[in-house]
N, C-alpha and C positions, 0 to 999 in steps of 0.2 A: 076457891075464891082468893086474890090477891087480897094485902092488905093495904091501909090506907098508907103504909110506911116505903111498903112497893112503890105503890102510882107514884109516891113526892120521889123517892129514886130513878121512876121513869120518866116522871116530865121535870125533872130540874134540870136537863142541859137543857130543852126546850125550851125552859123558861128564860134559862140565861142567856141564849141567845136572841129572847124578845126583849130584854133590855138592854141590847143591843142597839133598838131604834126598831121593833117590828112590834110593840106593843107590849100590853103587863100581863101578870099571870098570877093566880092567888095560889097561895100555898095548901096545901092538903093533908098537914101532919096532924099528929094529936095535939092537942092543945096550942095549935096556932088562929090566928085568921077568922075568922068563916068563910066558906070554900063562896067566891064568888059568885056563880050562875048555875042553873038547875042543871046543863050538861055537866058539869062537877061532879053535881052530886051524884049524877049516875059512875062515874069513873073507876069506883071499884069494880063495879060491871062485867066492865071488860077488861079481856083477858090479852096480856103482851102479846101485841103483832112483831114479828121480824122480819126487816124488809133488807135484801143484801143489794145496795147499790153499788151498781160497777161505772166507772168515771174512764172509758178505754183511753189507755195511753197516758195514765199519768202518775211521775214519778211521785218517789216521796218527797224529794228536794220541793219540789211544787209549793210545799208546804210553807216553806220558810223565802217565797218573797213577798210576805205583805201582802196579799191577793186575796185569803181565804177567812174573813170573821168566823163563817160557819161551817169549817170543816177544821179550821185552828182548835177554835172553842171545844169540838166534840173528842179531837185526839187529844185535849191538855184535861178533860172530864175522864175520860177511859181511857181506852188502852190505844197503843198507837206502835205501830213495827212497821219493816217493809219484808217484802215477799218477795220469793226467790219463784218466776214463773216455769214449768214447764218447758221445756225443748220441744219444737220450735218456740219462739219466744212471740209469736203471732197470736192472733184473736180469738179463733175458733175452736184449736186446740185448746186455751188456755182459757176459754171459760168454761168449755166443756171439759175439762181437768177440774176445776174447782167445781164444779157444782155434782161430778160425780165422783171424786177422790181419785179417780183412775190417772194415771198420763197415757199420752197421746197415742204413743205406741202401743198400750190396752186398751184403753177407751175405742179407738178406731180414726178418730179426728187428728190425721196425724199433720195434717196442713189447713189451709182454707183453700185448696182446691187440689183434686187429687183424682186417680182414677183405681178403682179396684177392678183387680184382674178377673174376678167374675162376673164382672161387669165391663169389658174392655173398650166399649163406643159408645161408655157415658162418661160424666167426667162430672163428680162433686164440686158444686160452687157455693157460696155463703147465702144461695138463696135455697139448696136442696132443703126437702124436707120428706122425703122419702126416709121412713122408719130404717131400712136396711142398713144404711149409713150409718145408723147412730145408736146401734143394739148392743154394741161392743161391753156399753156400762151404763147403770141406772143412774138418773138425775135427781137430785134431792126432793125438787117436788113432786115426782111420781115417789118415790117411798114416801114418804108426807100424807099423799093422797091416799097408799095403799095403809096407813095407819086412821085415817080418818081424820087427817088437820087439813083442813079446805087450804088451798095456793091459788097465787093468782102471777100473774108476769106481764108487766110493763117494758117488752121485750126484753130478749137472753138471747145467745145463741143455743137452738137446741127447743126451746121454748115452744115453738109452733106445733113440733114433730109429734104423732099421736104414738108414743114411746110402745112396743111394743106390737105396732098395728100392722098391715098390710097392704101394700096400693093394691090396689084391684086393677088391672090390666085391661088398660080402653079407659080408665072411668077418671079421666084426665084430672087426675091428681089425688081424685078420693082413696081415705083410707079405711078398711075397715080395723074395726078396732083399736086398742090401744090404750095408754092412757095420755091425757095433758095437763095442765093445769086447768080449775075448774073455770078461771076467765083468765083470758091471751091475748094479747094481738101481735097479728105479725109485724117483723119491724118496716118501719118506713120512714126513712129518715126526713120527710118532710113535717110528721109527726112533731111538734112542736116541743123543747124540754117543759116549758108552764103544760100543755095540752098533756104532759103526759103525768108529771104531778101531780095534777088535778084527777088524772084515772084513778090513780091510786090513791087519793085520797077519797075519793068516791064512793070506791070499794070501801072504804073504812067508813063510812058514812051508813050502810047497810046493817039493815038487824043482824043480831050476833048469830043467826041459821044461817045467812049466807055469807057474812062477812070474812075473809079470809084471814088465818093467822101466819101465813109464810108467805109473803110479796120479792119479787123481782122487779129492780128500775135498773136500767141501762140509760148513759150520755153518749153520746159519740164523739162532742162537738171539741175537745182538747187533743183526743188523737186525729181526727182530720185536719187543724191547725199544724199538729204536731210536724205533718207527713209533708206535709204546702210550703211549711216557712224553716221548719227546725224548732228544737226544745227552747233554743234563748229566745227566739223570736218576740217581737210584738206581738205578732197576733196567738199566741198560744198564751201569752200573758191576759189577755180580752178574754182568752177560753177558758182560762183560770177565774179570770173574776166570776162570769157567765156561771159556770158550770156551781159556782161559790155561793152563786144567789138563789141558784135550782135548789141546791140542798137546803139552803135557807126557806123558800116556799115549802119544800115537804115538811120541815120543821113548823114552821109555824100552824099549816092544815093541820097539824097532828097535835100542837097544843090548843089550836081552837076546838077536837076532837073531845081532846081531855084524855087520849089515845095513847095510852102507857106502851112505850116500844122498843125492842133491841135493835138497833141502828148499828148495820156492818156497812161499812164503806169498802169497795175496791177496786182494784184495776188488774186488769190483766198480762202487762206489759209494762215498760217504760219507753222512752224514744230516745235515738241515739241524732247527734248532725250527721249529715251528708252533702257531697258535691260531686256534682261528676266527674271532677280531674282523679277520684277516686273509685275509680271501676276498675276490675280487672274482667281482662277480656278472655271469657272461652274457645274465640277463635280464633285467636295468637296461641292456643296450647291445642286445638283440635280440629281436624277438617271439619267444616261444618255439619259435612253428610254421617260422618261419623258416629253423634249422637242424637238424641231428641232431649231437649230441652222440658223438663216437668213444669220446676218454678226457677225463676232467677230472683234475686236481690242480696240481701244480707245472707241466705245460703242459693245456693242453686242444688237440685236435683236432678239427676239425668237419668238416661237408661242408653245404652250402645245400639246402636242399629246393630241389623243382624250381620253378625260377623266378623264384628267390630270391634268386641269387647277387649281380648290382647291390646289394642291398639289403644282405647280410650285408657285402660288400665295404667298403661305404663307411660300415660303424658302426664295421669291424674296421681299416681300412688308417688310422686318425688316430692322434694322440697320447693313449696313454692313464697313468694314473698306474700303477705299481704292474706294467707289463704291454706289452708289446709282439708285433703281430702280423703275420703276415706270409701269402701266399698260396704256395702251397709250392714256387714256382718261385720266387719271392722270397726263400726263410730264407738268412739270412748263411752263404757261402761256410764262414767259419771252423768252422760246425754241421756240414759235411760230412751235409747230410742236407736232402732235397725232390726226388731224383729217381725212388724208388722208386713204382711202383705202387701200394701197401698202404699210402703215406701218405696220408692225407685233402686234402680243398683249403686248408685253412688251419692256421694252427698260430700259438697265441697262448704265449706265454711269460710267466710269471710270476718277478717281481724275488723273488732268493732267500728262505726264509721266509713267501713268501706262496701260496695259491693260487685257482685258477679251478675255478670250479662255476656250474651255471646260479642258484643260490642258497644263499644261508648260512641253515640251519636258524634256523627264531623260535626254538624252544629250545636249541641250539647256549648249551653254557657256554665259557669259556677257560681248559679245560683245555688242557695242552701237551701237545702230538704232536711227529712227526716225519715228514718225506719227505725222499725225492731224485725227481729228474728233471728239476733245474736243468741252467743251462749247464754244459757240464761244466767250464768254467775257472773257476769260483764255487770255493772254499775248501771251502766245507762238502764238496763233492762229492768231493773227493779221497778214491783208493782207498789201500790200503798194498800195499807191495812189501817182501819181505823174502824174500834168499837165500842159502842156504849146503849146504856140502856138496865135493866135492874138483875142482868146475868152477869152482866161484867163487872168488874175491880176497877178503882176508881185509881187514874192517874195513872198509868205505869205506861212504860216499853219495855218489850219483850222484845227478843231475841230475833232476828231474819229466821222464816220458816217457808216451807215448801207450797204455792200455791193448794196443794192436791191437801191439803190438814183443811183447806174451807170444808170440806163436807164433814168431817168428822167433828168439827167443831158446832157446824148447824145441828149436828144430831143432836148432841148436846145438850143448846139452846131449846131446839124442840122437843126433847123428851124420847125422843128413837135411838132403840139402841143402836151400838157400834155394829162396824161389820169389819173384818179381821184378814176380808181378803182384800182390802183395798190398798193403795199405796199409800194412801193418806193415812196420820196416826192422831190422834189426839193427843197424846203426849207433849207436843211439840208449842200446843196452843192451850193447855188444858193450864198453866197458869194464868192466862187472860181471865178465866171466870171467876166470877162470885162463889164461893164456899157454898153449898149446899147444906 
């Protein structure tokens, strides 16, 4: 059982940011107040939910233009750093890096669309959800569930997949077995951000037998802006406030709760500018028939036609401007990434801001965009980290650390032990907590 000195540690950012202008909040300590409403007095009750919001696509800089009451308030209460994401510096891999501690090239997610060679006339996209794909490394909520702490996810990538299950063949999409979170939904971006706060405060609404204590929320709406207009942009600024007001609705559900909670904010990425007077083109360096094309942008991946390879090798292994390539037993140690199967034979990297395509459109204006899936020690790419709640240490920044320390740090928080084969350490994050 928590005590009553917890709960005022759990809901005092809450309450700080209801007086803000979202309403009041009575205190819960000893000898303060009297606790205002009968949900109050239940409040020792229950037991710290931890719910890890991801906000895709938003730096830490974000922070500091006057945008954020409710995501300011919570990183100037706890702890507040930026993250260093995973190689590729994309979505897929990098939440399924942090929610399993693995990177990409263990984990399996080593793109957001890829094709595995024992599978060669399929080809993974951000809506698979075929178990096979993603066996590579365990996600937080299945160890959660295999300990007995009920989860729930407000979409994740990863989320839907019944982690360990089977398609069954013909049986158009079913799986058997497996495990998920014990409620999910799959993602749909028409899914409203209120519509989805409100899920999960829902779930926190329910008796403490079904009620979950490990929740996943996913935003999308900052990196779509992101990728449209560019990081400085107006409208990523609108996605800032927007996304500022969603955290604020979860906050305030959760202190009409009386729902004592550790509150991790993240992201999985940051965004760089772009324009397309800044492309370089793969078919100025290679006959077109030469290779096949995986992914293009901020990196491109290839593979030679057959026959090919000398030829693609010796256009791609020189100095290029703007661009560096490598065969995927060769990508720099530090990328942590060219051992996997599902990565292609080469892998060209694009200097921040810029990117690879087999060509820059004749009509192509310079208009500004945006991407990630630079190196991930490139500035733009940095993710945010932001936590609070009655595990964390009040007030501090820590140190840039490695996307892949998220799971070891939930363990943590949830009470599961460590696991020793992962990439991720708690060391690195193990100052963020409260003293035990």
């Amino acid at each position: 059982m928590i005590t009553r000195q917890q709960v005022a540690r759990a809901m005092a950012p809450l309450c700080a940011l209801l007086a803000l202008g979202l309403g009041g909040c009575a205190a819960v300590v000893d000898g303060a107040a009297p606790i205002a409403n009968a949900a109050a007095a239940t409040a020792t009750d229950r037991q710290p939910v931890t719910i890890l919001v991801s906000i895709d696509g938003f730096r830490p800089d974000y922070l500091d233009r006057g945008l954020t009451p409710a995501l300011s308030a919570l990183a100037s209460r706890g702890v507040r750093a930026a993250m260093r994401p995973a190689f590729p510096s994309k979505t897929f891999p990098n939440h399924w890096a942090g929610v399993t501690g693995v990177v990409p090239d263990r984990n399996g997610i080593v793109a957001n669309s890829f094709t595995d060679p024992a599978r060669p006339n399929e080809k993974f996209t951000m809506a698979t959800t075929d178990p096979f794909y993603w066996a590579g490394a365990e996600p937080i909520w299945v160890t959660a569930e295999r300990a007995g702490i009920r989860t729930a996810a407000m979409f994740w990538p990863g989320s839907a997949v019944a982690w360990g299950g089977e398609a069954i063949p013909g049986g158009y999409g079913r799986i058997e077995g497996g495990t998920r979170p014990q409620d999910w939904t799959a993602f749909d971006q028409n899914v409203s951000p209120t519509q989805r706060v409100n899920t999960v405060i829902d779930w926190l609404r329910r008796p403490e037998a079904i009620r979950p204590r490990f929740v996943t929320l996913y935003f999308d709406e900052v990196d779509t802006a992101g990728h449209a207009s560019g990081p400085q942009s107006a409208a990523v600024n609108r996605a800032i406030a927007n996304v500022d007001r969603d955290v604020a609705l979860l906050l305030r559900g959760l202190a009409e709760l009386d729902q004592p909670a550790n509150i991790i904010v993240t992201s999985d990425h940051g965004m760089a500018e772009t324009r397309a007077s800044r492309t370089i083109e793969l078919d100025a360096l290679l006959a077109a028939d030469a290779y096949q094309l995986v992914e293009a942008g901020p990196y491109a991946t290839l593979n030679p036609a057959p026959g090919r390879e000398r030829e693609v090798a010796a256009s791609l292994l020189i100095a290029h401007p703007r661009m560096q390539c490598w065969r995927k037993d060769g990508i720099p140690a530090r990328l942590r990434y060219g051992s996997n199967p599902r990565i292609p034979a080469f892998l060209c990297l694009a200097e921040t801001g810029w990117q690879i395509f087999p060509a820059r459109r004749a009509d192509a204006d310079e208009q500004v965009g945006g991407a990630h899936g630079y190196d991930s020690t490139a500035p733009e790419m940095a993710a945010i980290f932001i936590a609070d709640g009655p595990a964390f240490r009040d007030g501090i920044t820590v140190p840039a650390f490695d996307i892949v320390d998220v799971n070891p740090l939930l363990r943590a928080v949830l009470g599961l032990p460590q696991d020793p084969t992962l990439d991720g350490r708690l060391d690195p994050v193990a100052s963020t907590l409260e003293p035990r």
